[in-house]
Structure formats: structure tokens, C-alpha cells
N, C-alpha and C positions, 0 to 999 in steps of 0.2 A: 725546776718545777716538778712538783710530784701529789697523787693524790694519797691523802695519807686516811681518810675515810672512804667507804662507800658503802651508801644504804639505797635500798629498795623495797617498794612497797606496790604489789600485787603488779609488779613490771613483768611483760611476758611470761612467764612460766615459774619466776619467783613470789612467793605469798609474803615472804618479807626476806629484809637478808643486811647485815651489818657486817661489813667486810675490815677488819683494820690489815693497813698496807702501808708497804715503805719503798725507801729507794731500791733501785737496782731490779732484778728480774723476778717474774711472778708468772707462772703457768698453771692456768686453770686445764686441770686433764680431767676427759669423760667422755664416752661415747657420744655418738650425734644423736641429739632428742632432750639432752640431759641440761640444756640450759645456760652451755657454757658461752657461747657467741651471747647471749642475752646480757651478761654482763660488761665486755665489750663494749656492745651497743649504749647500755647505759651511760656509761663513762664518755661513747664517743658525742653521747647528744645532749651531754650538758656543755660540749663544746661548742656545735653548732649549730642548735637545735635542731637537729636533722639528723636521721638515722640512715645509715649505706645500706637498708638492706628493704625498704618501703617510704612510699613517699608521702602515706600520711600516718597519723600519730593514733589513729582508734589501735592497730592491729596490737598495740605495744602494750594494751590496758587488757589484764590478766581476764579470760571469761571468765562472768560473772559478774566482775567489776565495773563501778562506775567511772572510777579514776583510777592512775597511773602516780606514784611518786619516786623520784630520784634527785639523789644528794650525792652532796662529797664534799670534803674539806679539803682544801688545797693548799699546799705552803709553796709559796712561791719567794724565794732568796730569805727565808726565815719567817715572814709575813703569812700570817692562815686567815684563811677567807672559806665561810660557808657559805654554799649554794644550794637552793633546793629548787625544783622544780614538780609542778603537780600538774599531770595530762590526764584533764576532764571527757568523758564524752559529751558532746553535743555541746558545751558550754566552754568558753575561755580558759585556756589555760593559766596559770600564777608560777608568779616566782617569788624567792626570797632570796637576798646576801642576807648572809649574816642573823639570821632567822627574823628579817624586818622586810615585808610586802615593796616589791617595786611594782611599778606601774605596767611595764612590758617585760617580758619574758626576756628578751633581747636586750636588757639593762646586763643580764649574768655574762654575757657575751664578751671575750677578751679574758676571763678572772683562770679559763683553764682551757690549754690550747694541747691539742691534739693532733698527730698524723697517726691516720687508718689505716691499713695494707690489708687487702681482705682477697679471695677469689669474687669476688664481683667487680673488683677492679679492672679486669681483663675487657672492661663493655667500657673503662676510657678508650683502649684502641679499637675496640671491635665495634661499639656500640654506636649511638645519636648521637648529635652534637648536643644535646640537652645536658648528657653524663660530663662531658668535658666544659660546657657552661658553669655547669656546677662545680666544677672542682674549681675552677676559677674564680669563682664567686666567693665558696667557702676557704678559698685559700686569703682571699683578696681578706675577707671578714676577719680572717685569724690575726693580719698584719695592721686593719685598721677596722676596728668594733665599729666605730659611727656609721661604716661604711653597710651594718645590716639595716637602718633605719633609711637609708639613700635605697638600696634595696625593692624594700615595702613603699617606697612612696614609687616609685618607680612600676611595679607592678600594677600599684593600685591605678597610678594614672594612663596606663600602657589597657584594662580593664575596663574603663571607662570613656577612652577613645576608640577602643575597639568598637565598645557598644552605639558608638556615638555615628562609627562610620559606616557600619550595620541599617542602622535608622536612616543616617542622609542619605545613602545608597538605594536605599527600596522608595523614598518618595522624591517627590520633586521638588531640589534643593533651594530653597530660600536664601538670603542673605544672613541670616539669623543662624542658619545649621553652620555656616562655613565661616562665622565669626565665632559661633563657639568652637567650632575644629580649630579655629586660629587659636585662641585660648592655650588650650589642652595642647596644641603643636607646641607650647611656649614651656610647658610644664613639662612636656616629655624629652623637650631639647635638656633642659635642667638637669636634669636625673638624671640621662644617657650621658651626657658628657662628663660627671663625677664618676659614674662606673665605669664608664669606658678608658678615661686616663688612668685608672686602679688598676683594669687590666693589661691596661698596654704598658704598664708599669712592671706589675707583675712579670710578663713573656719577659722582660727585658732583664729584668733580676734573675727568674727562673732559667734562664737561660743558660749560662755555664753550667750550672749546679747539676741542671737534667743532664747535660754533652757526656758532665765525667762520669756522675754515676753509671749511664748504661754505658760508657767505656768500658767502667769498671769490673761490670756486669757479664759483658760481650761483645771481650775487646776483638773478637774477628771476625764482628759483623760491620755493616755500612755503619758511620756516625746519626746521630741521634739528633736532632733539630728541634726546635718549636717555634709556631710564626702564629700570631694573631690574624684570622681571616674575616674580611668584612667586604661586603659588596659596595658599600658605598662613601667608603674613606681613602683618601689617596694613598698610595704604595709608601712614600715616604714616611706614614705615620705607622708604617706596619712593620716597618721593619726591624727587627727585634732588636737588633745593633745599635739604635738610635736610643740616645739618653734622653729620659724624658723632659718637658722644660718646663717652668713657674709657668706661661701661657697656654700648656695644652689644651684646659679644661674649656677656656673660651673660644678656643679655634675648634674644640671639636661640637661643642654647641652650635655654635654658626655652621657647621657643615651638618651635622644633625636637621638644623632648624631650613637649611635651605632644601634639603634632600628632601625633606617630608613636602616642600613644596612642589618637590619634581614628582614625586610620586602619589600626589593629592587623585589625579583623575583615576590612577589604577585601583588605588585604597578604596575608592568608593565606590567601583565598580565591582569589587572583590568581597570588601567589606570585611578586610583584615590591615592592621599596620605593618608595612613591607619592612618599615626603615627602624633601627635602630640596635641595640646588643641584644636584644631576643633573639633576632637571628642571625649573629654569630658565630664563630666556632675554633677552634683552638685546631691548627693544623699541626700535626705530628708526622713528621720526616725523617725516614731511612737514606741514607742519601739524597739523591732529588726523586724520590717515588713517596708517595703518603704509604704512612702505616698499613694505614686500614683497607683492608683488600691485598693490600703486597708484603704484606710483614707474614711470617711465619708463624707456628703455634709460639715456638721457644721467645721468637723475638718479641709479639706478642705480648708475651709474659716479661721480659727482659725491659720493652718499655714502659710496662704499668708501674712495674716495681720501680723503674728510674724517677717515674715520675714523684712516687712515693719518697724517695730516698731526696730528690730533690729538693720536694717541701720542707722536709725537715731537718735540711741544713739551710736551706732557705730561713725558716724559722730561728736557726740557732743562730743564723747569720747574726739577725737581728737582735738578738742579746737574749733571748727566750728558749729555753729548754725543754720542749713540748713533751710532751706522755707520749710514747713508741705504744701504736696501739696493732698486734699481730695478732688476724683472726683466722687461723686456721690453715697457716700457709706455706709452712714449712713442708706438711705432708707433699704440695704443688708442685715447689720448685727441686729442678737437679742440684747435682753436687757444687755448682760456679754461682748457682744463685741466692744456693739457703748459704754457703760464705762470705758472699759481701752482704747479705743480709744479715747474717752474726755479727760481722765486725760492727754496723752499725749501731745496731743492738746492743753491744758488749759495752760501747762510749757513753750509751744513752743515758741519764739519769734516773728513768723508771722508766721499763716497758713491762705491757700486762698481754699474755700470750693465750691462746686456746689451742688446743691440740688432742686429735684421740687419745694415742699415747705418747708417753715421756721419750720413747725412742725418735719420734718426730721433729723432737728440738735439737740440735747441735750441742753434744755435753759440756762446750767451752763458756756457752752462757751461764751455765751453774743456776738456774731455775728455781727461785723457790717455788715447789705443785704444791697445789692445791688440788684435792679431789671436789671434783661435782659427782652426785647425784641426784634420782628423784627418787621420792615416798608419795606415797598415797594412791587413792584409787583409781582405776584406769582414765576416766573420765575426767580427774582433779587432782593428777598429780601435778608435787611442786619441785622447785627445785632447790638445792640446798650442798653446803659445803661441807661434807663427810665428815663425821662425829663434831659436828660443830651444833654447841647448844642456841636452842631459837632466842633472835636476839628483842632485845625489848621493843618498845613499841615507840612507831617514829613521833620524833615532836609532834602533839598536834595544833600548835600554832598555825600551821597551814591551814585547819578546818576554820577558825574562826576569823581570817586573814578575808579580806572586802577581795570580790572579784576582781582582775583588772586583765584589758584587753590586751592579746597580742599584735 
């Protein structure tokens, strides 16, 4: 898989930008300020619609502008497929395959699959369980697309019991409030037990791939671990060892659906929902000490990048060839780490790199640079790819494409 296009239209700090690209390696060089992570980002969020470096989509839509557009043609085992995507402010986002209107943005999801490796990956070990939810989630979405649509029903009904138990909590509950709680308990059991066997799937796969890479990594540190953490699912199902079965999804609904009964009088009393993968968390193991807290800076870094390197053989496991996306990270790592970082690089079938300078990158990868710069006035400068002529103007098929909801 490789993107063999990339266009942008008033994203971040680009006023427009048509990029042609091929297999094998690509380093956008330029100082910090100049726009080159911007491109990265674009590429990384037509993967998942979600950018590693903010968590919602206004900051990404250039000042001035109303909207945001990013594309890319993808060839995938010979097969090219167009995506485009357009982030509105205030107003629904649009997508298109194929320059033809889908209904959800989250239809382009699965057509071009990526692994990140950025310095803000350093807040999987250090950071919230929220960074490490996420990585599982959009890992879980790379391996199964339907699985972003479980997702959004899942939040929305997790939003809506919240509110629910908010309201039953401040007045004096009726039959009526705790029959619709029952409801809503039946919908949220649904949804947590499709995501929840995705990720306990996932630990389970991810499992070797994460041990060798930080072996590989930092073979003279403690071994490397991951376990699925949950307060209210039995130890047996956590165990990352454990192969998953045709019946998890119904065993874990019923353990969902009973737990929300255990914890009915605290919810209401609280007026938040205690039980299900919201609060979760992906435990990360130096031996038998967690990371976080007991890991070192080096190690630290040794297990974000394992994680990194994980997914995407993870990925590759799976017969798919993801886009090697490196933002910035070679200047990060010592001599042991930007080398298993190269080797995996060198196999990849297109990675797209950022870096201040050329000397940052390892000369084994053989790089084709690209320079970034910016022109224009202090206030409205753009960015752009040195002596590269401005490129024409994006289809506007988007403009007259009917809104539709994310």
C-alpha cells in the first residue's frame, strides 16, 4: 500500500499543495514552523480520522478559512482508490471515494492504513489511560473498519445514559427513570461487548510483536508486557495468553449487562457510568513493575516506539502494508533506537519522514528530500515545497456534494 497522491487545501499552514509520491522513502526537510509535520498529519487522518497531535478538527482549518480539504489516491496491490475529505467549521464534515459523496466520513476508513511514530507518543507510557484507549481503539479500526461505526454508537449511547443518570440522580426516582436506565443498560451492554472482544483481541495478537520489538530495541532492559486492565471482568478474560473464542462477545455482554446492575445505586448517586471500556486501560510492563512511573526516559521511549513497531507488523501480519508514518523522530532517539527504527523502515513499502535536517535521518534509508518552506507575510504565511510550481486547483466536486453527517 502506498499513497501515490497528496493534495491539500488551506490545511494547517498549506493554502494548497499537490504532492506526487511513490514507493520507498520520502523526507520532507525544513525547520520547525515550516509545515512539515502538517503534512504527516494530513495523511495520518485520512487514516483515522484523527489527528496525533489535537483532539478536534477546527485547529487544522488554515486562519481565515472556513474549511479544511485533504485527499490522496491510494494504490493498494495495484487497485487505486480516491479519498477526499473536507473539515468544515461549525458544520459536518463530507467525504468522498472515488470523487462520489458518502454518507459518513467513516465510510473512507480501512481504504488507507497507517502507523504514526511521533514524539507525542512518549504520553502512551507516561501519559492517561485515555492516549492508550485510543491507540487501541484506532488500532482495533485499522484491523476492522465496521468497528468505527460500533464506536460512535457506543459513545453516543454511553452520552445519553450518562445524561440519563445525571437527571435520575438529582430527583426522586420513579419506575419510569429506572426502566428507561434499563433500556439504555441493554444498548450500552451491545456496544461494550463488540469493542471490548476487539480489544481483548487485539492484547492478544499485539502481544509477541510488542515483547520482540522492544527486545529488539533494548535487549538489556526487563522484558516488555501488555495486559488488558478492567475493573470488572474476570482475570481469565484478561489474560493476554488466552485465545479468543466465537462466544466472547456474548459472555462479555452479560458481564457488562450484570455489572451495570451492581453498580446501578453508585451511578446514581455519582451521576456518571462507572462500568464499561471508557474506563479501561491498556497496562504496560517492565517486568512485573508498570511502565508508567517505573520506566526510565530511554525505556520510556524504547516502549512507545515498541508499541509503534508492533502495530505495524501487526498490520502486516494481517496481509496489509501500511504507510510508515515518521514524524520527527529520529533527531529523539540514540544510536540502538533510530537502528531498529531504520531496519523497519528500509522493508516498509513507503514511509513519509519529517526531519530538520538530512543529517537526522540514517543514510541507509536513501531518502528521497523534499524541501519545505514558507513565503508570504508574517501574518499569512503558507507553506509549500521548494521551487515547486503552485499546483492547480482541487476538484470542486466537494463544493457542490449535499452535506452528510459524521
Amino acid at each position: 500500500m502506498f499513497i501515490r497522491a497528496l493534495s491539500l487545501r488551506d490545511f494547517r499552514s498549506w493554502e494548497h499543495a499537490e504532492l506526487e509520491l511513490s514507493p520507498g522513502r520520502t523526507v520532507f526537510l525544513g525547520s520547525n514552523g515550516n509545515g512539515k509535520t502538517n503534512l504527516i498529519e494530513a495523511a495520518g487522518y485520512l487514516a483515522t480520522l484523527a489527528s496525533h497531535r489535537v483532539a478536534a478538527d477546527a485547529p487544522m482549518i488554515r486562519m481565515g478559512a472556513t474549511k479544511a480539504r485533504v485527499g490522496a489516491t491510494v494504490v493498494n496491490t495495484g487497485r487505486e482508490l480516491r479519498i477526499d475529505i473536507e473539515l468544515n467549521a461549525g458544520a459536518a464534515n463530507r467525504a468522498q471515494i472515488n470523487r462520489s459523496p458518502v454518507r459518513r466520513p467513516r465510510e473512507i476508513l480501512g481504504i488507507l492504513q497507517t502507523v504514526l511514530f511521533a514524539p507525542e507518543d512518549l504520553s502512551l507510557v507516561r501519559g492517561d489511560p485515555g492516549e492508550r484507549r485510543r491507540f487501541l481503539d484506532e488500532l482495533c479500526t485499522a484491523r476492522l473498519p465496521r468497528l468505527a461505526a460500533v464506536r460512535a454508537d457506543y459513545d453516543r449511547v454511553l452520552r445519553q445514559r450518562s445524561a440519563l443518570l445525571k437527571t435520575a440522580g438529582r430527583q426522586v426516582r420513579s419506575k419510569s427513570d429506572l426502566s428507561t436506565l434499563d433500556v439504555w443498560d441493554g444498548h450500552l451492554a451491545t456496544h461494550a461487548a463488540v469493542l471490548l472482544a476487539q480489544r481483548l483481541r487485539l492484547v492478544h495478537d499485539l502481544y509477541p510483536h510488542l515483547a520482540q520489538a522492544y527486545s529488539s530495541i533494548a535487549p538489556e532492559s526487563r522484558p516488555a508486557t501488555i495486559g488488558y486492565r478492567s475493573g470488572y471482568l474476570p482475570p481469565e478474560l484478561l489474560d493476554p495468553a488466552r485465545e479468543p473464542q466465537p462466544g466472547d462477545e456474548a459472555e462479555l455482554e452479560a458481564i457488562v449487562l450484570r455489572e451495570l446492575g451492581i453498580a446501578r445505586t453508585k451511578e446514581l448517586e455519582r451521576g456518571v457510568c462507572l462500568v464499561g471500556p471508557h474506563r479501561d486501560d491498556l497496562d504496560l510492563l517492565l517486568g512485573s513493575a508498570p511502565a508508567k512511573g517505573f520506566a526510565s526516559h530511554g525505556e520510556s521511549w524504547s516502549f512507545a516506539l515498541a508499541l509503534r513497531l508492533g502495530a505495524f507488523e501487526l498490520l502486516r501480519a494481517g496481509g496489509t502494508e501500511p504507510v510508515l508514518l515518521l514524524d520527527d523522530v529520529f533527531a529523539e532517539l540514540d544510536r540502538r533506537r533510530r537502528t531498529a527504527l531504520a531496519a523497519v523502515a528500509a522493508g516498509a513499502e513507503q514511509v513519509l519522514i519529517t526531519a530538520a535536517v538530512a543529517e537526522d535521518v540514517p543514510a541507509e534509508l536513501e531518502a528521497t528530500p523534499l524541501r519545505v518552506e514558507t513565503t508570504g507575510e508574517a501574518d499569512r504565511r503558507a507553506s509549500r515545497i521548494a521551487l515547486e510550481q503552485a499546483p492547480p486547483e482541487l476538484d470542486p466536486v466537494l463544493e457542490a456534494s449535499p452535506s452528510v453527517e459524521l
